[in-house]
N, C-alpha and C positions, 0 to 999 in steps of 0.2 A: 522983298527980293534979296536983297541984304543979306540977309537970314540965310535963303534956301541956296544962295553962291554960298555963303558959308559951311554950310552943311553938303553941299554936295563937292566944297573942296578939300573937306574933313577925309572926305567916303573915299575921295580919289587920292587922298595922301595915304591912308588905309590898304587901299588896293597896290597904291604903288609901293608900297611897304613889305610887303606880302608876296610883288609878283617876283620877286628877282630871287626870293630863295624857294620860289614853288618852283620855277621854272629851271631851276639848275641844280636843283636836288638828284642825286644819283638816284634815289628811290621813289616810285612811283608814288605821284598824291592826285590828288584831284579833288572841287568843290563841289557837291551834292547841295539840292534843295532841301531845307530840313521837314518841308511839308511832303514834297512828293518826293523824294529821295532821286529827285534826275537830276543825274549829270550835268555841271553850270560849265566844268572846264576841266582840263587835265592837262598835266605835262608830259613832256616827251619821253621821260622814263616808264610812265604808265603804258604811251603807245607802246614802246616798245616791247615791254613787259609782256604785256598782256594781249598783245598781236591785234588789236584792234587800230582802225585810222581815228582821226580826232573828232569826222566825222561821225563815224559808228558806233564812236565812244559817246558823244554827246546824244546822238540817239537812247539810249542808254540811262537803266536804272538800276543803283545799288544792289539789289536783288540779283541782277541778269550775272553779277559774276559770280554769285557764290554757288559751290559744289553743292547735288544733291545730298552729300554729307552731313553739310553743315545743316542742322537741323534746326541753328539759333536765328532769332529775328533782329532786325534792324530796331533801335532806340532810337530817336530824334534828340533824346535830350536827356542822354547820358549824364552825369553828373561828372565823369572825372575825366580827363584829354583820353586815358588809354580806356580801349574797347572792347580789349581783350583778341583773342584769336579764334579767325575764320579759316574756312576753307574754300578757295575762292579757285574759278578755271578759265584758262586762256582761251582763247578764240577757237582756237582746234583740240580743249577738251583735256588739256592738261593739266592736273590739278595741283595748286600750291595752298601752303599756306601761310597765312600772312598776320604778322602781328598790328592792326590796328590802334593810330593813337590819331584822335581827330580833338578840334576846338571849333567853337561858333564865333562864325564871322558874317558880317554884312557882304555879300556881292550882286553888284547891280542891281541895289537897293533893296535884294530879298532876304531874309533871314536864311544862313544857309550853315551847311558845316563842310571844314576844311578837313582831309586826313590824310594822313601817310600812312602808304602801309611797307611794313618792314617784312623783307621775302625770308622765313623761318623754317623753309621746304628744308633743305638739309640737315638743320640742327634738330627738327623735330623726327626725322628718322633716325639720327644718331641716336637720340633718347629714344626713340621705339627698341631699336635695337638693343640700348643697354636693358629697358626695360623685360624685353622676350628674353633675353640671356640671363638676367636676374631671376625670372620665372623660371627659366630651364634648371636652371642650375636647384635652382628651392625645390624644383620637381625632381630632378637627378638626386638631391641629396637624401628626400623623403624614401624616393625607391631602390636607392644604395644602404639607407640608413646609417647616414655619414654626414656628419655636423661640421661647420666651420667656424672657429674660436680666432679673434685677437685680441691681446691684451697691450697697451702702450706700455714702454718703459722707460721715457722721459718726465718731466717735468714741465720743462720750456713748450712742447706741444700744447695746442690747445682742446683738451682734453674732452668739450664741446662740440668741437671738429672731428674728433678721433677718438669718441667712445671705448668703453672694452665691450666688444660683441661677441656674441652667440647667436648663430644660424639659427631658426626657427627649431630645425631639425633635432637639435643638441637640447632644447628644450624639451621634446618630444620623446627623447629617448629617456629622460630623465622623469618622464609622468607628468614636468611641467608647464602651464602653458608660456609661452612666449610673455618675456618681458616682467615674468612675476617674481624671479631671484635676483639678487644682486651679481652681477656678471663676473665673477674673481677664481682665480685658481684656486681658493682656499673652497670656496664653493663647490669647484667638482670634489674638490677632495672629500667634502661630506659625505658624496653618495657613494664614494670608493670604498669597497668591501676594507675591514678593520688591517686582516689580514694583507692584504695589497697597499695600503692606505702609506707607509713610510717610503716605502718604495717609489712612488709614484711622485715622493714632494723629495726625494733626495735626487730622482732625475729630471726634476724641472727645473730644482736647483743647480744641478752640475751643467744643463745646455744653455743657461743665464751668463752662468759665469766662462763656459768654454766656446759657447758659440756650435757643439758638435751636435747636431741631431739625434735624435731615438725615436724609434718606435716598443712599445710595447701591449702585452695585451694584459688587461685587468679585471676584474671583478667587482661588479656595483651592484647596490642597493637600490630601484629607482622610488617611488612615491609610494606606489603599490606596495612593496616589500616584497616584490619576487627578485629571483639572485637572476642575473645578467651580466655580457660579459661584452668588453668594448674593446676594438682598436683603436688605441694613439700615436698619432704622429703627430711632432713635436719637433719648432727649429725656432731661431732666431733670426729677425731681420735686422739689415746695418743699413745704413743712410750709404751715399757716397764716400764719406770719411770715413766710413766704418765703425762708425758708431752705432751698439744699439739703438731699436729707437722702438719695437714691438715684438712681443711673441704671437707668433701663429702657429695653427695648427688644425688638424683634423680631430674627433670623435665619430668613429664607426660603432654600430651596434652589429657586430657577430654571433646573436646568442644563435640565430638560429643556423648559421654556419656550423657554430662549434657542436651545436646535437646532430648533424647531418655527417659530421666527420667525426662524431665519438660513433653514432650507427655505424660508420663506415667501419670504422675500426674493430668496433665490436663485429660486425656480419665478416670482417677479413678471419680476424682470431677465429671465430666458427669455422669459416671455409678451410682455414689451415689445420682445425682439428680435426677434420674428415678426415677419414681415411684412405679415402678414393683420391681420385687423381681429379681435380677440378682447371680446366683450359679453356682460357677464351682464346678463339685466335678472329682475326678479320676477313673477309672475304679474299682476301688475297693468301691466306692460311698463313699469316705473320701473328705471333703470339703477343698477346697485350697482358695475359691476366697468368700466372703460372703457381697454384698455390704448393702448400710443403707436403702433402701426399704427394700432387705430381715430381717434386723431386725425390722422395722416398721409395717411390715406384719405378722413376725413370733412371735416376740418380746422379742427373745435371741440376743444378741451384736455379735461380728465377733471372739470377744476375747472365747466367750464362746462357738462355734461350730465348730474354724477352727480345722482340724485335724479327728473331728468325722464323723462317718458315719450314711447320711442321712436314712437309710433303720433301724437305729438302735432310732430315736425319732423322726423322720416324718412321715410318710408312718403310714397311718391306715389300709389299702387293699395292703397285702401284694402280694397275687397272679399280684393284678393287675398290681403293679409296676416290676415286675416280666417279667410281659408279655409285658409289656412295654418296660421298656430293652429289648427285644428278639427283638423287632419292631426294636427296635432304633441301633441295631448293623446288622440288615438284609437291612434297608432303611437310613441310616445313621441321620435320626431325628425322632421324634414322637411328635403329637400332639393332646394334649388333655387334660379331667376338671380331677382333681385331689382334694381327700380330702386329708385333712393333720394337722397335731395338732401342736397348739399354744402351746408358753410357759405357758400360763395360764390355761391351760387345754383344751382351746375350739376347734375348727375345723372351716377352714377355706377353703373355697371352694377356687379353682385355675384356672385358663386358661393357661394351662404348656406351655410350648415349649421348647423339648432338640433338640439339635445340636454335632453329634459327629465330638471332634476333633483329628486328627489325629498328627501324628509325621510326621520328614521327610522321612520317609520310607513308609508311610502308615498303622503302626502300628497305634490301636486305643489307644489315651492319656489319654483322657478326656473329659467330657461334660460340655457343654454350657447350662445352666437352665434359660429362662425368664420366671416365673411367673407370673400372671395377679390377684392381688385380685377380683373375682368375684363373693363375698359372698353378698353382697347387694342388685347384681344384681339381682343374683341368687331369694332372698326376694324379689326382686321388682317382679322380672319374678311369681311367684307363688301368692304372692299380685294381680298383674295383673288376673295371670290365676282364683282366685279364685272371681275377683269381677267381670269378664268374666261369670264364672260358677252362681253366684248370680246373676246377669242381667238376663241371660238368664231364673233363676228359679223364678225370679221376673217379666219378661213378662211373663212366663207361668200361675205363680200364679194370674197374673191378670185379663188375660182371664178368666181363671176359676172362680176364684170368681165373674167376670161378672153375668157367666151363675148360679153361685151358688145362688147368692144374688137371680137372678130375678127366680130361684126356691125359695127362702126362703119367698121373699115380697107377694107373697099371700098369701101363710101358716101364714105369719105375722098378716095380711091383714083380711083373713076369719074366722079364729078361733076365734076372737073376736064375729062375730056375731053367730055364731055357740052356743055358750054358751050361749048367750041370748037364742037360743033355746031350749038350754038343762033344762030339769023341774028335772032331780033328779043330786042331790050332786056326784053320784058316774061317770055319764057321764062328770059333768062341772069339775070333776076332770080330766078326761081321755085329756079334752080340754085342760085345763092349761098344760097337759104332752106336748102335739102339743106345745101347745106357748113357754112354757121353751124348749123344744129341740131344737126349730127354732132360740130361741134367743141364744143359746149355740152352734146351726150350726154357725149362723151370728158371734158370739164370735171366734171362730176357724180362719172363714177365716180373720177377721181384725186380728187377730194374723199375719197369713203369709202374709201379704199384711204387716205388719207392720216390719216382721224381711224380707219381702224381696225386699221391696220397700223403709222401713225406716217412714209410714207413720203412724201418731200419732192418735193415741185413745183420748176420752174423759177422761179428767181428774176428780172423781173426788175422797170424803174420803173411805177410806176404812179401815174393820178392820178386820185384817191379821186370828182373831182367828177364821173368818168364813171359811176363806180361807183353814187356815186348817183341820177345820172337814169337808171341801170338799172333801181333797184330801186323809184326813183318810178315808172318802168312800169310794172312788176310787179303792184304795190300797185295801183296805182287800176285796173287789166284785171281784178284777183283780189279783190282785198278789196271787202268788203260798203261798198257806197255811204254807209251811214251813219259812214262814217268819212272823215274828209276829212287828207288828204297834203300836208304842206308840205315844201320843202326849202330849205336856202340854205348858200352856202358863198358866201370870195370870189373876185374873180378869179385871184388871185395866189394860190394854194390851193399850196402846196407839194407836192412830189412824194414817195412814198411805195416802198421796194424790199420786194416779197413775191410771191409767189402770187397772182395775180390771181384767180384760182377762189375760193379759199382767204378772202380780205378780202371776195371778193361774199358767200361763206358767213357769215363775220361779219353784215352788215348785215342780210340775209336771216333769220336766225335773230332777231337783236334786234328786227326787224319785226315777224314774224312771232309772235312773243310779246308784243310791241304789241299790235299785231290782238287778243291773245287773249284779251287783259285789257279790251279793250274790248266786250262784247259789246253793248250798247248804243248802242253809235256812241261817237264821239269823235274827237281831231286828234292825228294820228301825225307829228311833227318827226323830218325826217333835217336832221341839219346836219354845215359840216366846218368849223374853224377853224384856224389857224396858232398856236403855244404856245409861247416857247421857258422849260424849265422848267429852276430855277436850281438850285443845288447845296442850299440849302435844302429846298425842296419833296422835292428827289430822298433826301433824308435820312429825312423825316417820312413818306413814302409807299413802302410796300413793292412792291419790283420796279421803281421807276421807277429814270431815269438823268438826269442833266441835258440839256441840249440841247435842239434843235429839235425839235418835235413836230407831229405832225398830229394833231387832237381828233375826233376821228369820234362824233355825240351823235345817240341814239336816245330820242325820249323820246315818251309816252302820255301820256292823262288818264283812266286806267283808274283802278281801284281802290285801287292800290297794294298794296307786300309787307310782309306782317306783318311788324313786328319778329323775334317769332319765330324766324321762317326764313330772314330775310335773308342770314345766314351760309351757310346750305344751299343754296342757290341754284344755284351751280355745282358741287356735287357730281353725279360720276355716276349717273344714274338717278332723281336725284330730281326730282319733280312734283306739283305741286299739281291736276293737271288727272286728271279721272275715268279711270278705268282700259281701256286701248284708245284714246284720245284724245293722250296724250303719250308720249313716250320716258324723258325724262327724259335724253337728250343733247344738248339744243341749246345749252344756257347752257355743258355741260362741254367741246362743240363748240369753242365762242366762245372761251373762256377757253386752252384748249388752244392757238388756232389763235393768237391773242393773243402769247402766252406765247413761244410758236416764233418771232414776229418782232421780239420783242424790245419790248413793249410791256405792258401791266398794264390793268387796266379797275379805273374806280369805279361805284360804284349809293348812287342817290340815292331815297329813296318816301319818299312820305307819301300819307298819305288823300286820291285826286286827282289823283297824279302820280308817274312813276316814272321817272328819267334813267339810260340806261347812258350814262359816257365811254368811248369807246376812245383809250386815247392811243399812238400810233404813231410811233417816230422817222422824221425826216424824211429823206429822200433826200437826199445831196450831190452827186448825182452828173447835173443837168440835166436836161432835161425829160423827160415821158415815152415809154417805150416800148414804151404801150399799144397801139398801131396800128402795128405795124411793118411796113415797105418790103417788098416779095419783093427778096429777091437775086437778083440773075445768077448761074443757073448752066449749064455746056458743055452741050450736047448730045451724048449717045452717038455713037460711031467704030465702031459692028456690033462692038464688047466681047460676050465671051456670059455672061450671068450667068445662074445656077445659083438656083433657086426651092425652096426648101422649105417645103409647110408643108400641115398637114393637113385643112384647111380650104380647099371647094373653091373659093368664093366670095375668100378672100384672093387664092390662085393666082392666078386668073382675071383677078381686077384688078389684079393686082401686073406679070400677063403684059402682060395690054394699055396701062400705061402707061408699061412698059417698051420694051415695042414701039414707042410712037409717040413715045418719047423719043431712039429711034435707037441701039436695045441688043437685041441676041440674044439672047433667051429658051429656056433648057431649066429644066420643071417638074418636079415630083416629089412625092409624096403623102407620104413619110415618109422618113426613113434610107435603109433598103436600097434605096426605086427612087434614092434620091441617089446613093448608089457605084456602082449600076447604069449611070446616064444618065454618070457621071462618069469609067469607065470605059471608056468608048466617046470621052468627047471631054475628056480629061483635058489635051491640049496647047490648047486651045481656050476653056477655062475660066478668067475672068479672079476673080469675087467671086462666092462663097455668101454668098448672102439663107436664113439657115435663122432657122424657129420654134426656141424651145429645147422645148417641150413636146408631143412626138407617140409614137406608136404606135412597136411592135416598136425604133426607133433612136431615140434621142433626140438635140437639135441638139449637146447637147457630146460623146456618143460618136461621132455622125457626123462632125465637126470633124475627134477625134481620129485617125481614120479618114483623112481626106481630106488631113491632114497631112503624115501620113507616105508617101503618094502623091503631095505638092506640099507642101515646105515653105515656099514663097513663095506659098501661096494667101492672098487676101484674103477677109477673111469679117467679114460684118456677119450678128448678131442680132438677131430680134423677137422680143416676148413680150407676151402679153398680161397675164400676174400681175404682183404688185408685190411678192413674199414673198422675192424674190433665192434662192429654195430654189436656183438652182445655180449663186450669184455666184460662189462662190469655184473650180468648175470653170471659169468661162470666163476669169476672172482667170488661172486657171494659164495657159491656153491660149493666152495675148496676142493675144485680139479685137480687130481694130482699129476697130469701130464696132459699136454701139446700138442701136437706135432701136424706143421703147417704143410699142406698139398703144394705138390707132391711130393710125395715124401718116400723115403727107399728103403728096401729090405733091412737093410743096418742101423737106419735109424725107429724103423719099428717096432724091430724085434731087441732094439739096445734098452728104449722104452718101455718093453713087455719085463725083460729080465732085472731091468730098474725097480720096477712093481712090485715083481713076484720076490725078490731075493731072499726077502726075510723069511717067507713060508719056505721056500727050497732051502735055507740053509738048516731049518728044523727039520722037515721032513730027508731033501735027499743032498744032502751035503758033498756029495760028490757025481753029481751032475755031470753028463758031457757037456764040453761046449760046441757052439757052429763055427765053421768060416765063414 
C-alpha cells in the first residue's frame, strides 16, 4: 500500500503541476484520451473559444472540431509536442485555424495527451493574401510581359535574406527557364543587342551613382536568337539614411507592341499617300483621324480640325448630309457627290464614301470617310457637256445658214438689176432697203456660223463711232422708252481692224443686257474713247498688250451683279434670267468675239451701276474701210460660163446677171446635167460657177470630172455652209476662186473679171467696164 500512496501521490503532484498553467492559459488546451481521442478536460480559454459549455465539451471528441477541410487525421502518438496545423470550427460553424502543440501525460490514471492550440486564423489569411497577390502579380507580369529585377548594393546585408532576383517573367522573356543564370546586370547585358549593349551599362552606371531614374527601350538577343525588343525602367532605392542599399527595376517585352506601331505607322504613311481625302469622324461627327489628302483637298492641317465637328465647317446642304446619315446608319455605308467648303472659302465637289464602323458589340463607333476630289471633273464634265451642246447648235446653225444664204444669193443677186430699172429715186431707194437688209440678213448668219462654228469673217478697218450710232438706232426704235440712250465718243476716235458684223454683235449684246437689267427704266451709256495702254497696265491685266487702244464702254443704272457671280458671267450658258428668257451666250458671245481680236474686257458693278470696258487694239493702218468704193470691173466678151447649183432661185439670178453683164449662160440643176451641158459645149466653156453641195454629183466630183475633159478649166466655188466639210477636196483640186453665199453682183462679177483678165487683155484690151 505504501507503493500505490506513493504512486498515486506522484500522479497527483503531476496533475497539480500541470493544472495551474492549463488553467490560466490565455489559449485554449484541453486533455484528450490518447485511445479514444475523448475529451478528459478543458480550460476556460477553450470554452470560450470555441462556444462550447465544459459540459458539451467533455461530451466531445477530438474529431467533432475539426472542419470538413481538414482532411488530416488525428495521431495518438506523434513523435514530436508540435502537430502541425488544423482546421478546426466553433460551436456555430466558424472556422479557425489552429496551430497544434500537444505532449503525453498521465490523467486520472489513463494514458492521455495534453494540447494547446495556438488561434493562427488571421496570420494564415494574411499569407493567403500575400500568397494570391504573389500569384496575381506572376500572372499580371506573364500577361503584361513585364519582369521584375533587384539587385542589392550593400555589403553588411545579408545577402541570403536579400538575394539578387529576377521574376519568373524576365526569365521567360529571355528563352530561360527560371533560376538557370546567374542573377547579375552583367547578365542582362549579354542578351543586349551588341549595338544597344554600351548604352545600357553606361545608364545603369550613371542611376548607381546619381540616384536619377531612366527608362529606356533596347534590343535583345533571347535564347532562340530572334531580335526582340524590351522596356526598362530603372531606379535606385535608399534606406532611411539615404543610403543606397538596392537597384530595382522592371523588364517589359514590347516586341510585339513595337510591330503593331511600325504596322501603324507604316498603314498611316499609305493613308497620307492617298490621294483622296481619308476622315474618321465619331458618331457625334467630331474628327479623330484627318489624313494629308484631306488637308490637300480641304486645306486646313490635322492640327487644326482634329476634335471639331464636320457638320459644324463642312457641310453646305445641311438637310442633305442629314439624310445622309439616316442612309448610313439604316444600310451601314452611303454613297454619293457632296459639296463642301474649303479653308479658303471655295467649294469643292466630292465623290464621298462612308463606311460605319462598329464596336465589339455592334454598337455604331464611328465612320470611315473616303473623299474623291472631283471638282475638275465635274468642269470637265459640263466643259464637255457644253461643247456637246455648241456642236450640236453649230451643225444646226449650219444647215440653216445653207438654206438662208441660198435665200439671201438672189435677193443679193436681183436687186442689183432691179434698180437699173427703177426711173424714180424714191423706188431705187425702196431697192437699196432689199440690198442692205439682205446684206445685214447675210451679216447675222456669218455671226452664228462664226460663234458656233468658230469661223472667221473678213477683216477689215473699222470705225467704232459708226458702230455706235447703229446701235443708238436700234436702242431707242426697240427698247422700252423708259430708258433713255446716250452716246459719246470723240472726233478723232481711232480706227479699229475686225469683223464688222462681229464688233456690232459685241455692242448689241452689252446693250442689250443693259436693257435687261433695267427693267424699270434707266440711262444706257454707249461711249468710245482713245487709251494708249503702257507696259505696266499690260503687266497687271490679263490678256491685255500695251499700245494704242479703242475703249468701247457699255454701262447701266440697273441693279448690278452680285458679287457672287461676277466671275460666272462669261461662262457658257450661264444666266441669271428665268428659264426660256436667256441663253446664257451673249456675255460668252462677247468675250469670245473680244478675245479673237485681240482685246480683253473688264466689269465693273455695284448696287446702281454696272460698266463693261471693251478694250480693242487700235488700227495703224488709216482710216476706215467701213464704206467702201465699188470697184471697176470689165464687162463680159459673150465668155460662156457654166452654172451649177441646185437651187432654182440661185440659177435663175446668177443667169440673169450674168446675162446683162455681157456673159453666156449654160445652167444646170446638179453634176450629171453639168457633164451633160459640158459635153455638148466643152470647147466653149470658159469658168464653172459650181455649188459644192448638191444631189446625185457633188461640186468637187464634178470638178474632178470636168478636169480631166479640160485641164485649163477655170472654176470658181459657192457654198452656203461654213464647216469647210470639203476644204481639203478643193484644196487638192487647185480652185482658183471662192466666193461664200450669199454673195453680190460685185463680188461675182470682181471674181469673173479676176479670171478672165489675162485672155481679155490679149484679145480685147480695151474692154468697157460695169458700175
Amino acid at each position: 500500500m505504501t507503493e500505490q500512496k506513493i504512486a498515486a501521490q506522484d500522479i497527483q503532484k503531476q496533475e497539480e503541476q500541470y493544472r495551474l498553467p492549463f488553467e490560466t492559459n490565455p489559449s485554449p488546451m484541453w486533455v484528450y484520451d490518447a485511445a479514444t481521442l475523448k475529451f478528459l478536460a478543458v480550460n476556460d480559454a477553450s470554452i470560450q473559444r470555441y462556444g462550447y459549455s465544459r459540459t458539451e465539451f467533455l461530451s466531445l471528441k477530438l474529431p467533432d472540431l475539426r472542419s470538413p477541410q481538414d482532411g488530416s487525421s488525428s495521431r495518438s502518438d506523434a513523435p514530436s509536442p508540435h502537430c502541425g496545423m488544423w482546421w478546426h470550427c466553433t460551436k456555430e460553424g466558424k472556422p479557425l485555424v489552429v496551430e497544434i502543440y500537444s505532449s503525453p501525460v498521465v490523467f486520472e490514471g489513463k494514458a492521455a495527451r495534453m494540447a494547446t492550440a495556438i488561434d493562427v486564423t488571421e496570420r494564415e489569411a494574411a499569407e493567403r493574401r500575400v500568397r494570391e497577390s504573389e500569384e496575381a502579380l506572376a500572372l499580371a507580369q506573364r500577361l503584361a510581359h513585364i519582369g521584375s529585377w533587384e539587385i542589392d548594393l550593400t555589403e553588411k546585408r545579408d545577402r541570403a535574406k536579400h538575394p539578387p532576383r529576377w521574376s519568373d517573367e524576365i526569365f521567360r522573356i529571355f528563352g530561360l527557364e527560371p533560376g538557370s543564370v546567374p542573377v547579375t546586370h552583367d547578365t542582362f547585358l549579354e542578351f543586349v543587342h551588341p549595338a544597344d549593349r554600351a548604352e545600357a551599362k553606361r545608364a545603369y552606371i550613371a542611376c548607381i551613382r546619381t540616384g536619377h531614374p531612366y527608362t529606356a527601350d533596347y534590343t535583345v538577343i533571347p535564347r532562340d536568337g530572334t531580335k526582340r525588343f524590351v522596356h526598362v525602367e530603372c531606379y535606385r532605392v535608399q534606406d532611411a539614411e539615404s543610403r543606397p542599399i538596392k537597384m530595382a527595376g522592371t523588364i517589359q517585352d514590347i516586341t510585339e507592341r513595337r510591330r503593331a506601331e511600325e504596322l501603324l505607322r507604316e498603314q498611316a504613311d499609305l493613308l497620307n499617300l492617298a490621294y483622296d481625302a481619308i476622315v474618321v469622324r465619331d458618331m457625334e461627327d467630331r474628327i479623330h483621324f484627318w489624313n494629308k489628302g484631306a488637308e490637300r483637298i480641304y486645306g486646313w492641317s490635322a492640327a487644326e480640325v482634329l476634335g471639331r465637328r464636320t457638320s459644324d465647317f463642312l457641310y453646305q446642304d445641311m438637310p442633305g448630309f442629314i439624310a445622309a446619315k439616316n442612309i448610313l446608319l439604316k444600310k451601314k455605308e452611303w454613297i454619293g457627290e457632296s459639296k463642301q467648303r474649303r479653308k479658303d472659302g471655295g467649294t469643292v465637289i466630292l465623290n464621298s464614301h462612308w463606311t460605319l464602323v462598329s464596336d465589339e458589340h455592334g454598337r455604331p463607333k464611328s465612320v470611315l470617310v473616303i473623299n474623291q476630289d472631283i471638282t475638275e471633273q465635274k468642269k470637265f464634265e459640263a466643259q464637255l457637256l457644253r461643247a456637246q451642246r455648241l456642236e450640236s447648235v453649230g451643225t444646226l446653225a449650219s444647215g440653216v445658214a445653207h438654206d438662208l444664204n441660198n435665200i439671201l444669193t438672189p435677193i443679193l443677186l436681183t436687186a442689183p438689176l432691179l434698180r437699173n430699172e427703177m426711173a424714180t429715186q424714191q423706188r431705187e431707194a425702196l431697192v437699196s432697203l432689199v440690198v442692205s437688209s439682205a446684206e445685214r440678213g447675210a451679216g447675222i448668219v456669218k455671226q452664228v456660223l462664226t460663234f458656233a462654228r468658230g469661223a472667221e469673217g473678213d477683216r477689215v478697218l473699222i470705225q467704232p463711232a459708226h458702230l455706235i450710232k447703229e446701235i443708238e438706232r436700234i436702242a431707242q426704235e426697240t427698247f422700252p422708252k423708259s430708258i433713255t440712250v446716250r452716246t459719246e465718243h470723240p472726233d478723232n476716235l481711232w480706227t479699229i481692224e475686225g469683223e464688222p458684223t462681229q464688233i456690232h454683235q459685241v455692242l448689241l449684246n452689252l446693250s442689250v443686257n443693259a436693257r435687261d437689267a433695267m427693267p424699270n427704266g434707266g440711262t444706257l451709256s454707249i461711249s468710245a474713247e482713245n487709251l494708249q495702254l503702257d507696259d505696266h497696265f499690260a503687266a497687271m491685266t490679263p490678256g491685255a498688250t500695251s499700245g494704242p487702244h479703242v475703249v468701247l464702254k457699255v454701262s447701266d443704272t440697273g441693279a448690278g451683279i452680285p458679287p457672287g457671280i461676277i466671275d460666272k458671267i462669261f461662262d457658257p450658258f450661264f444666266t441669271t434670267k428665268e428659264v426660256g428668257t436667256g441663253t446664257g451666250l451673249g456675255l460668252s458671245t462677247v468675250i469670245g468675239i473680244v478675245k479673237s481680236h485681240g482685246g480683253f474686257v473688264n466689269v465693273y458693278s455695284e448696287p446702281g451701276a454696272t460698266t463693261f470696258k471693251v478694250f480693242l487694239p487700235a488700227s495703224n493702218r488709216g482710216q476706215s474701210e467701213q464704206q467702201p468704193s465699188h470697184s471697176l470691173v470689165r464687162a463680159g466678151q459673150g465668155e460662156t460660163i457654166l452654172v451649177v447649183d441646185d437651187e432654182a432661185n440661185v440659177r435663175l439670178a446668177a443667169e440673169a446677171l450674168l446675162i446683162g453683164a455681157g456673159y453666156q449662160v449654160l445652167v444646170a440643176e446638179d453634176g450629171t446635167e453639168a457633164v451633160a451641158a459640158f459635153m455638148q459645149h466643152r470647147d466653149g466653156i470658159k469658168v464653172l460657177l459650181t455649188d459644192v453641195m448638191m444631189p446625185f454629183m457633188d461640186g468637187p466630183t464634178l470638178v474632178r470630172t470636168l478636169r480631166r475633159l479640160n485641164p485649163e478649166l477655170k472654176v470658181i466655188v459657192s457654198t452656203g455652209r461654213a464647216d469647210n466639210a470639203h476644204a481639203a477636196d478643193l484644196e487638192a483640186l487647185r480652185i482658183q476662186a471662192c466666193v461664200a453665199k450669199p454673195y453680190t453682183r460685185e463680188k461675182l462679177l470682181a471674181t469673173l473679171d479676176e479670171l478672165l483678165q489675162g485672155d481679155r487683155l490679149a484679145r480685147a484690151p480695151d474692154a468697157p467696164y460695169l458700175v
